[in-house]
TIBAMAR-44705 format. One record per residue: residue in one letter; x, y, z of N, C-alpha, C in turn. Coordinates in steps of 0.1 Angstrom, whole numbers, plus 2048, in hexadecimal, padded with zeros to 3 digits. Layout:
BEGIN
AXYZXYZXYZ...
//
This chain:
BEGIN
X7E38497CE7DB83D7D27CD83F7CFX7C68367D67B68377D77B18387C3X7B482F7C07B282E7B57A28307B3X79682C7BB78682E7B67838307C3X78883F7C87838427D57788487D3X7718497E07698507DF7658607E8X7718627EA7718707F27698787F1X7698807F87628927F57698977FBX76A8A77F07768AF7F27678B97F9X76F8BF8027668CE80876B8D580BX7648E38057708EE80A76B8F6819X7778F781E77190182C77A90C829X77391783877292783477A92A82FX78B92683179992A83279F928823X79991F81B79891D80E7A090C80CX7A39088187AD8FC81A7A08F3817X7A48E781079B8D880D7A08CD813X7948C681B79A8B982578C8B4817X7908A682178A89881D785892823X77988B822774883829771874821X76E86A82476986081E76385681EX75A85581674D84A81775483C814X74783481175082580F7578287FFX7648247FF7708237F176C8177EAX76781E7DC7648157D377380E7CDX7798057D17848037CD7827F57C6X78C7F07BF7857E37B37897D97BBX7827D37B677E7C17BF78B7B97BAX7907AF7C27967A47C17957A07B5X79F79C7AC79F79779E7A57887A0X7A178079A7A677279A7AE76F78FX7B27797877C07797817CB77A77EX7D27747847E07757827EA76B779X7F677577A7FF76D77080C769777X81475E77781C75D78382C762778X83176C77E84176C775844761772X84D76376585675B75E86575B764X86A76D76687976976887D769778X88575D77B88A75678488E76178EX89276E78B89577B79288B77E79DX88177F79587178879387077E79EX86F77079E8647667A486B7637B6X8797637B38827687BB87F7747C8X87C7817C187A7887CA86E7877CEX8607847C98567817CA85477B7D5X85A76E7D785D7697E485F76C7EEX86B77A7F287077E7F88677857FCX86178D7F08547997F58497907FCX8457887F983977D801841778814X84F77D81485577682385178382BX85179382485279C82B84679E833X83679F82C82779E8328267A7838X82C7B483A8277C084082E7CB83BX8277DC83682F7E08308297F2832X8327FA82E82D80783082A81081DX82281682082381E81581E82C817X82783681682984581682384A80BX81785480E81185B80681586E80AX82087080582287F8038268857FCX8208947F981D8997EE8188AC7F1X8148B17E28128C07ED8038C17F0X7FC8B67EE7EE8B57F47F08AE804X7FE8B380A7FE8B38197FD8C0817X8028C98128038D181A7FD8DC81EX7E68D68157DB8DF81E7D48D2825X7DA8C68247D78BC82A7C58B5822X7CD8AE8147BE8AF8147C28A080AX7B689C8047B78907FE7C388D7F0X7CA8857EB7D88867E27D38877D7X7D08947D17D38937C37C18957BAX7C088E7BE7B08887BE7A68987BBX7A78A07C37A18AA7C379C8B37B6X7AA8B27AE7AC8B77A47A68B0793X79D8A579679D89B78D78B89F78CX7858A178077A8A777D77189A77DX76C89578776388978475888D78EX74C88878C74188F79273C8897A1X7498807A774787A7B57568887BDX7578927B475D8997BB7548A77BDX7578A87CB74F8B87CD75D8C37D0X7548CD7C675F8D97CA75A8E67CEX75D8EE7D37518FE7D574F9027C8X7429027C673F90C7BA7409157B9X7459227C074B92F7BD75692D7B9X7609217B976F9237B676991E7A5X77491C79C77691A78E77B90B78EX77E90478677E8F778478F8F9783X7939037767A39097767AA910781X7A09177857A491F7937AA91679EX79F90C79F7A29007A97B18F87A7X7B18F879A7C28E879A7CC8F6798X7CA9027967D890E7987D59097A5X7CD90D7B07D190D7BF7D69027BDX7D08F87B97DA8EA7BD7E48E57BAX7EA8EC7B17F88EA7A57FF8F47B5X7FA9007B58059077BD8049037CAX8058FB7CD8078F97DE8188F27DBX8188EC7D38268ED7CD8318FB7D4X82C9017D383290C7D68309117EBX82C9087EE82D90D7FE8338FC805X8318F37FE8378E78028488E6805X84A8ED8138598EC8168588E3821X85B8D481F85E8CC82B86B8CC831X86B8DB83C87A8DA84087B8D584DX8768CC8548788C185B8788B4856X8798B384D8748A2844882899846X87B88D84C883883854880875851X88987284688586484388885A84EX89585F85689885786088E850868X88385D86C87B85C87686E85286FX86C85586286184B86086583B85AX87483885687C82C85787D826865X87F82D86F87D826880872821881X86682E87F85C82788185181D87DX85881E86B85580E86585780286EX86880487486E7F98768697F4882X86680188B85D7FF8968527F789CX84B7F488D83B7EF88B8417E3887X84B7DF88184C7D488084A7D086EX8487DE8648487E08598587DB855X8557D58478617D083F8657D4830X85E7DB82F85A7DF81C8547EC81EX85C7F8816857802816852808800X84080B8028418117F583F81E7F6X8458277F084A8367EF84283D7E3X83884A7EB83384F7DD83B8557D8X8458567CE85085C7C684786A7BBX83B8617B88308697AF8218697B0X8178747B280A8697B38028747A6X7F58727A57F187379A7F1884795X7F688E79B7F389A79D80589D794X80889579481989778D82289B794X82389E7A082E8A67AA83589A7AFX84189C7AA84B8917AB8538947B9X8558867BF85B8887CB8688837CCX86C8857C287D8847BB87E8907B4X8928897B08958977A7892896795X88C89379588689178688E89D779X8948987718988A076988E8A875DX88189E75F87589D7528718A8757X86D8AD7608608B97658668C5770X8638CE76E8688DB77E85E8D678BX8538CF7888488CD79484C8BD798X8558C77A28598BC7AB8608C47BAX8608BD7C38648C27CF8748C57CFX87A8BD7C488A8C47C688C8D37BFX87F8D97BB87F8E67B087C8EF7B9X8718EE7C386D8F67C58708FC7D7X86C9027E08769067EA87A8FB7F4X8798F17EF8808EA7F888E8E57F0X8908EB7E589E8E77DC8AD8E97E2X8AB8F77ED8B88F47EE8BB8ED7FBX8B18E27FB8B48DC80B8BC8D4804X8C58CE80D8CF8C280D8C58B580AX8BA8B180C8B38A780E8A78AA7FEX8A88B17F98A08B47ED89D8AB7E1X8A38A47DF89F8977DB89A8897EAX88A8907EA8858887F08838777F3X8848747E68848647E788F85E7E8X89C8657E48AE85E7E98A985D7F3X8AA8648038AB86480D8A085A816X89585D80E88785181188A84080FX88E83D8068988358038A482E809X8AB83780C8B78378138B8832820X8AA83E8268A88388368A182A83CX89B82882E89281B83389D80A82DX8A680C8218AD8068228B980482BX8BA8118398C48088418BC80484FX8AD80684B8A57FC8548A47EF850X8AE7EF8458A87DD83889E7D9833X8957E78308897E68298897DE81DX87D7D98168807DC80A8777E5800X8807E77FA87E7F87F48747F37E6X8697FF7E985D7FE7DB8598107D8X8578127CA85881F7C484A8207C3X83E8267C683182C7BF8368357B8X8308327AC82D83A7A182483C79AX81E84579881484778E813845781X80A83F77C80F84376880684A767X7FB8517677F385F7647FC86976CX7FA87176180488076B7F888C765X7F588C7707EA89B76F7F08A876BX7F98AB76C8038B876D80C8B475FX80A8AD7558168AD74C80C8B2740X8138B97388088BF72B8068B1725X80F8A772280D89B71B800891720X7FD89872A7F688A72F7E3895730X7E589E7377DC8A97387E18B6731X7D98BB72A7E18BE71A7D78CD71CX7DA8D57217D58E47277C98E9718X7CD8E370D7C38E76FC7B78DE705X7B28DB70A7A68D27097A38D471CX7968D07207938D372B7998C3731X7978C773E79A8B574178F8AD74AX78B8A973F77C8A2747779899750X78689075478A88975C79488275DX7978787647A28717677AD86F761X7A586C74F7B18677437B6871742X7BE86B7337C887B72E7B7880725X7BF88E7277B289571A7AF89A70BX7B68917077B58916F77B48836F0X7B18826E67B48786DE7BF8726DCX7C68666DD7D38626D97D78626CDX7CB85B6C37C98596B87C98626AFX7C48706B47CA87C6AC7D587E6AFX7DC8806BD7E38856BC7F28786C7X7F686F6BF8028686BF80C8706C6X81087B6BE82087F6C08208816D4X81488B6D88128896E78118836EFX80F8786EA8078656F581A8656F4X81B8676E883085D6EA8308636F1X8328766F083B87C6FB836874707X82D87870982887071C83186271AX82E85B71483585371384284F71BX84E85A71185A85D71385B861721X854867724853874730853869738X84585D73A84685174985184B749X85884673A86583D73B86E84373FX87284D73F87D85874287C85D750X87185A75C87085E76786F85176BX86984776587083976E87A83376BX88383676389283475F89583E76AX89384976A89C85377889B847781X88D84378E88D83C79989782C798X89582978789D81E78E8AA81E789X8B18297868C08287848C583278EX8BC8397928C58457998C28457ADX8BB8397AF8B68387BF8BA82E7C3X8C882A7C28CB81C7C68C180B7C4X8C38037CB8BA7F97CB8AB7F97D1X8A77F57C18977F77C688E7EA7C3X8857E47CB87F7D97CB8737D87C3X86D7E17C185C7E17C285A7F27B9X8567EF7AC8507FC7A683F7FF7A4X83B7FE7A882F7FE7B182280B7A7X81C80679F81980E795808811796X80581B7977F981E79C7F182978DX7E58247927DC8317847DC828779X7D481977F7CD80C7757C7812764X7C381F7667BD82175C7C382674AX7D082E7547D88277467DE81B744X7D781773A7DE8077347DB80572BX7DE7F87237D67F87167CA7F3716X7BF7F870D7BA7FB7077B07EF708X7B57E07047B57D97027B07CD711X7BA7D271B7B77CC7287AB7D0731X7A67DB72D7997E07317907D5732X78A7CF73D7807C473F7767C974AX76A7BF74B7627BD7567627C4760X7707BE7647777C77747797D7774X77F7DD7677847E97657787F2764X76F7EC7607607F575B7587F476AX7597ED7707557EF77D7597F8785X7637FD78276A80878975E81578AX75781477B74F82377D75782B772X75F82F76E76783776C76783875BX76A84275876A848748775840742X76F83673377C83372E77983871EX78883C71C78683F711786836706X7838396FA7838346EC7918316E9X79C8366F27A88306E97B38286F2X7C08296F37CC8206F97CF829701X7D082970F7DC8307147E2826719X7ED8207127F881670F800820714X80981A71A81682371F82381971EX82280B71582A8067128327FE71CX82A7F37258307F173483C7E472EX83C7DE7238467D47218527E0725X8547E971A8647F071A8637F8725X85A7FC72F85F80373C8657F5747X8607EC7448647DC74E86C7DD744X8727DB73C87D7D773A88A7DC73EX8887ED73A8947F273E8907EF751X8887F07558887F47678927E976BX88E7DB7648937CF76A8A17CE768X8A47D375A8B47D27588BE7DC763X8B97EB7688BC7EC7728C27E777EX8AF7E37848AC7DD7918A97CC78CX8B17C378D8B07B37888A67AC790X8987A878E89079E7978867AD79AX8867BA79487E7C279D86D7BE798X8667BE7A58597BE7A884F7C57A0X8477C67968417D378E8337D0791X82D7DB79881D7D879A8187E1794X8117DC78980B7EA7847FA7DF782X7F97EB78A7EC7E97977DD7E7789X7D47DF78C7CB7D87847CD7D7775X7DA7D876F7D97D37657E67C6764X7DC7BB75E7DD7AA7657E57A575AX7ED7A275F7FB79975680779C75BX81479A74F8207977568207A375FX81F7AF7608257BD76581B7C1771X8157B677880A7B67828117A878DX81C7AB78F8257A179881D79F7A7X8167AA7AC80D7A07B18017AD7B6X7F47A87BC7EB7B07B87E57B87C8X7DE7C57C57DC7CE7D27D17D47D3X7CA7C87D77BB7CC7DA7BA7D97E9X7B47E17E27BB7EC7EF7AD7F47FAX7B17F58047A77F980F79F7EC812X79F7E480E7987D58127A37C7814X79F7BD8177A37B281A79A7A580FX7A479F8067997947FE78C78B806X78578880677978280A78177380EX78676C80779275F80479F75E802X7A37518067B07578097B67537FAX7C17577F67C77567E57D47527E9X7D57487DD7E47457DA7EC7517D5X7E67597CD7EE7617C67F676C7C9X8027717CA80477C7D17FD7867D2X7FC7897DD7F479A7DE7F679F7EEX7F47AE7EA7F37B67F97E87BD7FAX7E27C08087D67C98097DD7D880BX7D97E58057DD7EC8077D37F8811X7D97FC8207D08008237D2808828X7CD81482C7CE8258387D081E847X7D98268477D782685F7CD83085BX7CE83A85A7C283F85D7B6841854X7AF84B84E7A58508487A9855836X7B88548357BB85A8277CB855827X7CD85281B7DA8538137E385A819X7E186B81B7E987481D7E6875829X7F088282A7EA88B83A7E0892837X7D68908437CC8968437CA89D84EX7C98AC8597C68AC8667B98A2866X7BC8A28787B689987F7AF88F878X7B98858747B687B86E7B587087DX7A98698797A985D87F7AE84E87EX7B684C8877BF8408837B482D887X7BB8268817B881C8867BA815894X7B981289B7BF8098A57C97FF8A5X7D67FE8AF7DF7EF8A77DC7E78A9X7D17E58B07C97D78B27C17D38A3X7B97DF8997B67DF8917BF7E2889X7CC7DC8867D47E08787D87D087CX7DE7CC88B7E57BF88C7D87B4886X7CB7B688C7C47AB8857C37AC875X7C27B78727C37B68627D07AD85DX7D87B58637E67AD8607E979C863X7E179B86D7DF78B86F7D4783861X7CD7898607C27858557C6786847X7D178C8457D57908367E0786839X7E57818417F277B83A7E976B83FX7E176A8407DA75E8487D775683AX7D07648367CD7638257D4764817X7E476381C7EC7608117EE76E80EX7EE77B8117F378C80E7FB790815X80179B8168067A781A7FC7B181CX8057BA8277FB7C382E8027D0829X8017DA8228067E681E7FE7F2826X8047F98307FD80583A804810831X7F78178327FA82482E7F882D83BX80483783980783F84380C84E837X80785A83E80A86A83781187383DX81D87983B82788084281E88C83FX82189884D81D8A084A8208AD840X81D8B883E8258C08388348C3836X8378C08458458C68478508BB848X8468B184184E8A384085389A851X84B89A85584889486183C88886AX83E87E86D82F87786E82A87E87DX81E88087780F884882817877893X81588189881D8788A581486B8A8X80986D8A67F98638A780185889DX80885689380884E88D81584588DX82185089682B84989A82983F8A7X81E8438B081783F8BB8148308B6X80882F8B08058258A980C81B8A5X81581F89B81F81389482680D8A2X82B8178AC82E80F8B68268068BDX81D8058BC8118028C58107F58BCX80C7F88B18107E98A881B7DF8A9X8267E68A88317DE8A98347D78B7X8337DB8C18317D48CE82D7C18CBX81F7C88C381D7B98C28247B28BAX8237B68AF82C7B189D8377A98A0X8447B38AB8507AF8A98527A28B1X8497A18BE8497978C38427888BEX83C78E8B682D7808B383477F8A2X84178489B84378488E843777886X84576F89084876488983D75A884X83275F88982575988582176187AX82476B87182277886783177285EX83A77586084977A85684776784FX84B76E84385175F83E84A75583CX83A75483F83374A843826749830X81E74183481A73B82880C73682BX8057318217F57318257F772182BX7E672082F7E67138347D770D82DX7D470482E7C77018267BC70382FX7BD70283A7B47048467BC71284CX7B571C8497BE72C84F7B4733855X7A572F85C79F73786079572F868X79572F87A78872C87F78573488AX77A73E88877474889377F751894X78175589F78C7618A379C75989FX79C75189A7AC74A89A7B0746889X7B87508897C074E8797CC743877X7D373D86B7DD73486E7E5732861X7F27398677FF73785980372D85EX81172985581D72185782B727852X83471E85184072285083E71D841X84872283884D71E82A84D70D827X85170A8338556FA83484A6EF836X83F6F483B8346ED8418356E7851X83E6E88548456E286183B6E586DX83C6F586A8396FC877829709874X81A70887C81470987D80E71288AX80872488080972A88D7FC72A88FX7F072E8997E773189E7E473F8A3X7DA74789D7DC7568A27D175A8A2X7D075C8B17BF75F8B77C276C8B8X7B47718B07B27828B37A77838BCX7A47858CC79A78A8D078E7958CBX7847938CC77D7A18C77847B08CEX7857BB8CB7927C58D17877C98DBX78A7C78E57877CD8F177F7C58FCX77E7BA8F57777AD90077F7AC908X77C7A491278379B91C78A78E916X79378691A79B78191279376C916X79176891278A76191A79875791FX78F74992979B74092E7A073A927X79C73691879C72A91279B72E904X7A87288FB7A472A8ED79F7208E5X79A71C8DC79670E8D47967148C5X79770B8BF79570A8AE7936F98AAX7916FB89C78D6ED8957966EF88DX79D6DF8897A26DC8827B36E5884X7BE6DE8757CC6E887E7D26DE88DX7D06D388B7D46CC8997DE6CD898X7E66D08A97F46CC8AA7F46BA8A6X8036B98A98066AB8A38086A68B2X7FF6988B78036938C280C6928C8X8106988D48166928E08226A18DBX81F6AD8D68246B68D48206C18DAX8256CE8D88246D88E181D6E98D7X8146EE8E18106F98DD8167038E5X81F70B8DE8277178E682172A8E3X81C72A8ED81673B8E98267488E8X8287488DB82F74E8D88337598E1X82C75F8E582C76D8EF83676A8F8X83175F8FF83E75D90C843751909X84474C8FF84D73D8FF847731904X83E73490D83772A91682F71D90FX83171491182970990C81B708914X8117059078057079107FA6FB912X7F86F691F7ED6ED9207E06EF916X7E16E39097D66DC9027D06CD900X7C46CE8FB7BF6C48F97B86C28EAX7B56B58E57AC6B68DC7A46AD8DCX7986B08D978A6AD8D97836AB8CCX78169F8C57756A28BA77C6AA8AFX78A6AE8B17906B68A478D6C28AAX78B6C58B478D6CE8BB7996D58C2X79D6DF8C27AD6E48D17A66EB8D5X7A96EA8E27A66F38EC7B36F78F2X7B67038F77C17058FE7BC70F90AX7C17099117C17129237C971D922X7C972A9267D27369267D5736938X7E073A9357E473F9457DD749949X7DA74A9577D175695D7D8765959X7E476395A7EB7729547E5776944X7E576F93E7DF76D92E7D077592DX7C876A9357B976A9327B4776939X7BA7779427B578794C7BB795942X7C279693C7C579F9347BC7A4928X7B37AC92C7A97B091F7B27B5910X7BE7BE9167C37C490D7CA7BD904X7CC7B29057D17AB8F87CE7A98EDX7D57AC8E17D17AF8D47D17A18D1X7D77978CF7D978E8C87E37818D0X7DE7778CC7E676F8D57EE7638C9X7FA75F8C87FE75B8BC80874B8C2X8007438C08097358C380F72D8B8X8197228BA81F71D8AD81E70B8B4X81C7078AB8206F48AB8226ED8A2X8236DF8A18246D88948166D0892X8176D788780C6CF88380A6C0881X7FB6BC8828006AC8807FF6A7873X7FD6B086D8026A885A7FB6B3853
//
């Protein structure tokens, strides 16, 4: 993940590297999109727009000194590393942690509950992230978790079972993958130093190795989608290989080194074969804009406006992608108002959550999702299934509808920790005369009025005296 983060790596005494992070230069909202052609694609599209809340697992063996994914290892001058260590010295330690990564507690069960718990419906799975350690059984490469001591566990092909568990929560199921592989000679090519992010050689000298890579991504995304049952969402991360050609405005703002030549990786014939597979499947391959960008993931932020276009915000419960010790989490009062704001605004909410080493979630984070879900499962019907409205925002009160136009919700976020006051109001969004405003929470129909294009609604003393309420969610018909 964290495609233009801006971390810093630091080492302490013990030789282990945590993370910390300033503000994430991540790239801004693009106002381009392309809407699919085939009827499959546009099909599930829809379905992914009904789900509006979703999880995404970042694990890898950069849990297992608990430190930022991948990123560390990538030679760019917003990374700090100790200067007594070697630049080579440094990615061997980090190539071998490979070698101490035995998750022999790892429980998909337990992080499929606790999706289901929060009220999550769509699960994306890091299968790969930029460091090449595949979290499948990959037949292309040995650096992967089914090779090394966790191979002769029963569960060693980590993403069957990831998969497995969250489809008999009824998830729907999405693959991360990377297309840069830091660890493959084809891509980071050991003759040459690696100066940064891209591959490190010339294409244009040297052809016959771009194919291999080539072969090598199609051949490990043909494994995920023939060999993992039904999958929704191939979820494609590391914008910066693409062609050549798509490179714009947006891309160069990133900051980031581009080179003089293509790193094409040929996305028509990898969507081709994925889709013949998986029929209607979802392909985001993340800022590069056209068919194969099914819908877009502006990440750690929320758009400024709200968009027709598909898209999800991609964001941490806590401080990082991965597991980090003592990471600090968000609040579910601060994840549910995001989540009210992003679907208010026509998105999906994608939380990122980090198993720890031993393949288990930080208890702080199974806490949470419950804490979330409390509200979610009850107030869902103002979130699932719902659609923008032309008026979706006044003061603390956000506002979906149903697919149909029929039905129109109201969703006051208090400031988190105020007193709740007696009385809610907004502008504009009128009920339809001589109709009823029902506060979803308890069923209860609630005494309103309107004034000047004004609602006001009275809260019951039970309501208003409760500081701790996160969010209050009502539904009515609109009057046209």
């Amino acid at each position: 993940m964290k495609l233009y983060s801006t971390f810093i790596i630091a080492l302490i005494l013990c030789g282990t590297f945590k993370s910390t992070q300033a503000q994430p230069n991540v790239h801004g909202q693009s106002e381009v999109y392309e809407w699919p052609k085939d009827p499959l694609v546009r099909q599930k599209l829809d379905k992914w727009q009904d789900q509006k809340f979703g999880m995404i697992i970042h694990w890898g063996i950069y849990a297992v000194p608990g430190i930022i994914e991948s990123w560390s290892i990538c030679n760019e001058d917003w990374i700090s590393r100790d200067s007594t260590t070697t630049y080579e010295d440094y990615k061997k330690w980090y190539f071998d942690q490979s070698k101490d990564f035995n998750p022999v507690n790892f429980n998909p069960d337990q992080w499929a509950k606790a999706g289901k718990a929060a009220g999550m419906k769509y699960l994306v799975f890091t299968t790969k992230h930029h460091d090449g350690f595949a979290m499948f059984d990959t037949k292309e490469s040995d650096f992967s978790i089914a090779k090394g001591p966790f191979a002769a566990n029963p569960k060693a092909d980590v993403a069957k079972y990831v998969f497995d568990a969250f489809r008999k929560e009824d998830f729907m199921i999405g693959a991360y993958f990377s297309k840069p592989d830091w660890h493959s000679q084809y891509y980071w090519w050991s003759k040459y130093a690696t100066a940064d992010r891209n591959n490190n050689y010339d294409i244009r000298k040297n052809p016959w190795r771009w194919n291999m890579f080539k072969q090598y991504t199609f051949n490990q995304i043909g494994e995920l989608m023939h060999n993992y049952g039904s999958v929704d969402i191939l979820w494609l991360d590391g914008g910066w290989v693409r062609p050549l050609s798509t490179v714009n405005d947006e891309v160069r703002a990133w900051g980031a080194a581009i080179p003089a030549w293509d790193q094409d990786i040929d996305m028509p014939k990898i969507a081709g074969m994925a889709r013949k597979a998986q029929p209607g499947l979802l392909v985001v391959d993340r800022t590069v804009h056209g068919p194969y960008e099914n819908y877009q993931t502006p990440e750690q932020r929320v758009p400024e406006k709200q968009l027709a276009n598909p898209w999800e915000s991609c964001m941490t419960l806590g401080g990082a992608w991965g597991f980090v010790p003592n990471d600090q989490y968000k609040s579910a009062a601060k994840v549910i108002h995001t989540l009210v704001e992003v679907t208010a605004k026509g998105g999906s909410l994608l939380l990122g959550v980090g198993p720890k080493p031993d393949g288990t979630f930080p208890q702080e984070v199974t806490t949470r999702l419950e804490e979330i879900g409390k509200w979610v499962n009850v107030n869902g019907k103002a979130i699932y299934g719902t659609r923008i409205t032309k008026s979706y925002h006044d003061g603390n009160t956000w506002f979906t509808q149903s697919k149909d136009g029929r039905t129109r919700y109201a969703i006051y976020c208090p400031v988190e920790g105020e007193k709740m006051s007696n009385t809610i109001s907004w502008t504009g969004n009128s009920p339809k005369k001589g109709t009823s405003i029902t506060l979803i929470g308890t069923g209860k129909k609630m005494k309103w009025k309107e004034l000047n294009g004004k609602i006001s609604i009275d809260l019951p003393a039970a309501v208003s005296k409760n500081e701790g309420n996160i969010a209050l969610a009502f539904e009515f018909t609109p009057a046209g």
